[in-house]
N, C-alpha and C positions, 0 to 999 in steps of 0.2 A: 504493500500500500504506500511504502514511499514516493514509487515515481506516478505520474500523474498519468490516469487513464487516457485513451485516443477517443473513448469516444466523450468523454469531458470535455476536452481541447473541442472536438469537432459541434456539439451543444449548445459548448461557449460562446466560443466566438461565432458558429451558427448565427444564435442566438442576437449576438451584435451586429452581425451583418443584416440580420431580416428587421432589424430596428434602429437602423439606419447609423449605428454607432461607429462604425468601421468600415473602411473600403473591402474590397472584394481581394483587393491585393492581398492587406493588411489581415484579413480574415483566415488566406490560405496558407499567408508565413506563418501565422499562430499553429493553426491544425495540425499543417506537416509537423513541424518541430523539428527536430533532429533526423526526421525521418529523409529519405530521396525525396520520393513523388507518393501521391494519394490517386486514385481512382477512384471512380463508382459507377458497378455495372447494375445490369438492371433496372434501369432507369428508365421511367414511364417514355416511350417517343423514343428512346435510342435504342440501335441496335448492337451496338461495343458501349466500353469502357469511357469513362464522359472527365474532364478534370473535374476541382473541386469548384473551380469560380464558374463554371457553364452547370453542374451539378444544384451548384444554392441555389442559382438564378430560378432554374426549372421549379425547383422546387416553391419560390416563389408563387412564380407561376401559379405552379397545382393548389395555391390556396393554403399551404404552409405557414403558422404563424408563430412557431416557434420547434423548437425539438428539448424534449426529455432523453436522461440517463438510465441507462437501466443497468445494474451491476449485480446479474443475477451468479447463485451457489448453488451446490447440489442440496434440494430442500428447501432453498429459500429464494422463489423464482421474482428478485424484487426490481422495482418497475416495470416488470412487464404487465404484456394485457391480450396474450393470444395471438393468432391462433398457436398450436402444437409446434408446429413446425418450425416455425421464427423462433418460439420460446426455445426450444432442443440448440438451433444455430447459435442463440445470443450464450445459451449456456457452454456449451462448447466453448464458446469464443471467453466469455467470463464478462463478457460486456456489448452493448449494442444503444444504441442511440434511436428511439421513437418519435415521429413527425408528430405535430400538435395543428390540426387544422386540413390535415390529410393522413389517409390510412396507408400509412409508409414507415418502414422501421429501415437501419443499414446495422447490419453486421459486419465485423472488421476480419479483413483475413490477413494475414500478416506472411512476410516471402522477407528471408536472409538469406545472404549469398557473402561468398568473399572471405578473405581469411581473418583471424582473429584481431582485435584493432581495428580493421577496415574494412566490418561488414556493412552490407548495401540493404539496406531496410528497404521495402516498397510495401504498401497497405491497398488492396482493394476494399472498398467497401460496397457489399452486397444489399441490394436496394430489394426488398419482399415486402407481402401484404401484411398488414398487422391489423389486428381487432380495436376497435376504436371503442375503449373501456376505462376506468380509472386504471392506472399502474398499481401493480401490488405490494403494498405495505411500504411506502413510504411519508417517512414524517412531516409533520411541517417542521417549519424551521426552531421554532421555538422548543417542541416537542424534541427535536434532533439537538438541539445547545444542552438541556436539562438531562438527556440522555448520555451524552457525550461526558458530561461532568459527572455523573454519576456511574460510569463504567471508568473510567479514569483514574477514580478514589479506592471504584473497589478489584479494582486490576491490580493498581500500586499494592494497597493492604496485603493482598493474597500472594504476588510475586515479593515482596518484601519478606514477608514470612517464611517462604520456600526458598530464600536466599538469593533471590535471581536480581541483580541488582544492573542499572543501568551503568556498568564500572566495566573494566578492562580493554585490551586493544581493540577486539570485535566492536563491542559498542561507542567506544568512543571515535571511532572510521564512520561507523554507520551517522552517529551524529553530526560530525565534520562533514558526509557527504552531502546530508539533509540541508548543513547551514549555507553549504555552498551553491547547492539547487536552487534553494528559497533566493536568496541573493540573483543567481543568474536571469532566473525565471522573471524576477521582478512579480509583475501583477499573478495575485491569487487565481480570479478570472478578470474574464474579459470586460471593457465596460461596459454601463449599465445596468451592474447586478447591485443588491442592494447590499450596503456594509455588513448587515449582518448574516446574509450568505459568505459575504468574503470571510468572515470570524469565524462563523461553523464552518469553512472549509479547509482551513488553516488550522484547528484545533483540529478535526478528525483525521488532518496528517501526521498532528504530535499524536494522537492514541495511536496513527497505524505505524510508529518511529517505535510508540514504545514496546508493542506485539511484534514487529522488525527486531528488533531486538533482543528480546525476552527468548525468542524463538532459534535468533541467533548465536546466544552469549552461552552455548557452551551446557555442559550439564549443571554449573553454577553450582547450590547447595542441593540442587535435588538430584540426587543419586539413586534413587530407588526406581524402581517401576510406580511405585503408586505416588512418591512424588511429581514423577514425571508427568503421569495423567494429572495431579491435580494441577500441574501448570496448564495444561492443554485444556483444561476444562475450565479454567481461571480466563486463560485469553479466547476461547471461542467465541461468550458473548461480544467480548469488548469487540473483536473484529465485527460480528454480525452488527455493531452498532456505531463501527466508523464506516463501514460500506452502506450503511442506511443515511449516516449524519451527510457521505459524499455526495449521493442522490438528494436529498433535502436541496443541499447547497446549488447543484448545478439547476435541479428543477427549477427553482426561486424564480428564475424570468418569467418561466412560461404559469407559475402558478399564481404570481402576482396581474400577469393580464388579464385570467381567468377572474381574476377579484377586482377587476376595476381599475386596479392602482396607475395601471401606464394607460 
């Protein structure tokens, strides 16, 4: 949960480009990221592979008035809304991005090539039908800060007790990486979102820093088998409840239209 989902990025700044906040350019530097090139096939009127600034446009077009995050697990299919088939892709995938205003979802397929150091990322994104429903089980915002704070307190309490402590070289890299990201990356998201999305999404990357961590730092004081599970069962919810606080955050645009606010 450190690095920052694609289809976040593609939500995001989405999101700013169909609200007039950002250019089309502006919109596709953010998306790619570090990646080569993006695509999207499947796409309603074409018969290949479309870029990403002919891709928004269209979707414009089709009535589009924003896009949701889906960040769905095995067992906890969240923000989706159907049919089967798209749900099965996005879980596959661990993420999928749903259209707001047209019945269109994109799943990300990802393609590396090239040797270590110098692999060549390329992303298609697969444009399918999706059920036009509420997404499943995600928060508001408020509900996802209150959530966040309280899987946080009782993560720390439980990995504090079983010895697992945010200390050593493992976690202190992983740290240093995080502060260096946050720094690079500059904006949380894209503009236009509201401050307290930007805060719930910035804290849900510190709980996913400290489940990074936890996970990473080694057998620490729990030695046991049944130590072991209680860590694992210590940090399940807290992840189940930064991949819901993520979705919260990225939603925000499309759920504050739905309310009047823009």
């Amino acid at each position: 949960m450190l690095s920052e989902p694609r289809s976040g990025r593609l939500a995001a700044w989405g999101n700013a480009l169909l609200a007039g906040f950002v250019s089309p350019d502006d919109a596709v530097v953010a998306i790619v990221g570090e990646d080569a090139v993006h695509r999207v096939a499947g796409l309603p009127g074409e018969t290949g592979p479309v870029g990403l600034s002919l891709a928004l446009g269209r979707l414009r077009t089709l009535g589009a008035t924003g896009l949701r995050v889906a960040l769905p697990a095995p067992g906890h299919p969240l923000g989706l809304s159907g049919p089967p088939d798209f749900n099965a892709r996005a879980l596959e995938a661990e993420e999928a991005v749903v259209c707001h205003g047209v019945a269109l979802g994109f799943v990300p397929e990802v393609y590396e090539a090239g040797p270590d150091g110098d692999v060549h990322v390329e992303v298609v994104w697969h444009c399918l039908p999706v059920r036009e429903a509420p997404p499943a089980d995600v928060p508001s915002l408020g509900e996802a800060e209150r959530e966040l704070a309280e899987a946080l307190r009782d993560a720390t309490e439980v990995l504090s007790r079983l010895d697992v402590a945010g200390s050593g070289p493992v976690a202190e890299a992983a740290i240093d990486a995080y502060r260096a990201r946050a720094e690079r990356d500059g904006e949380v998201l894209a503009p236009g979102y509201p401050p307290r999305a930007v805060r719930v999404l910035a804290l849900s990357r510190r709980v996913g820093l400290l489940v990074s961590v936890a996970y990473g730092n080694g057998h620490g004081g729990a030695v046991s088998a049944s130590e072991m599970a209680a860590r694992s069962e210590a940090l399940r919810p807290v992840e189940r409840t930064a991949r819901r606080a993520q979705v919260a955050a990225y939603n925000a645009f499309v759920e504050e239209r739905e309310r009047g606010v823009r």
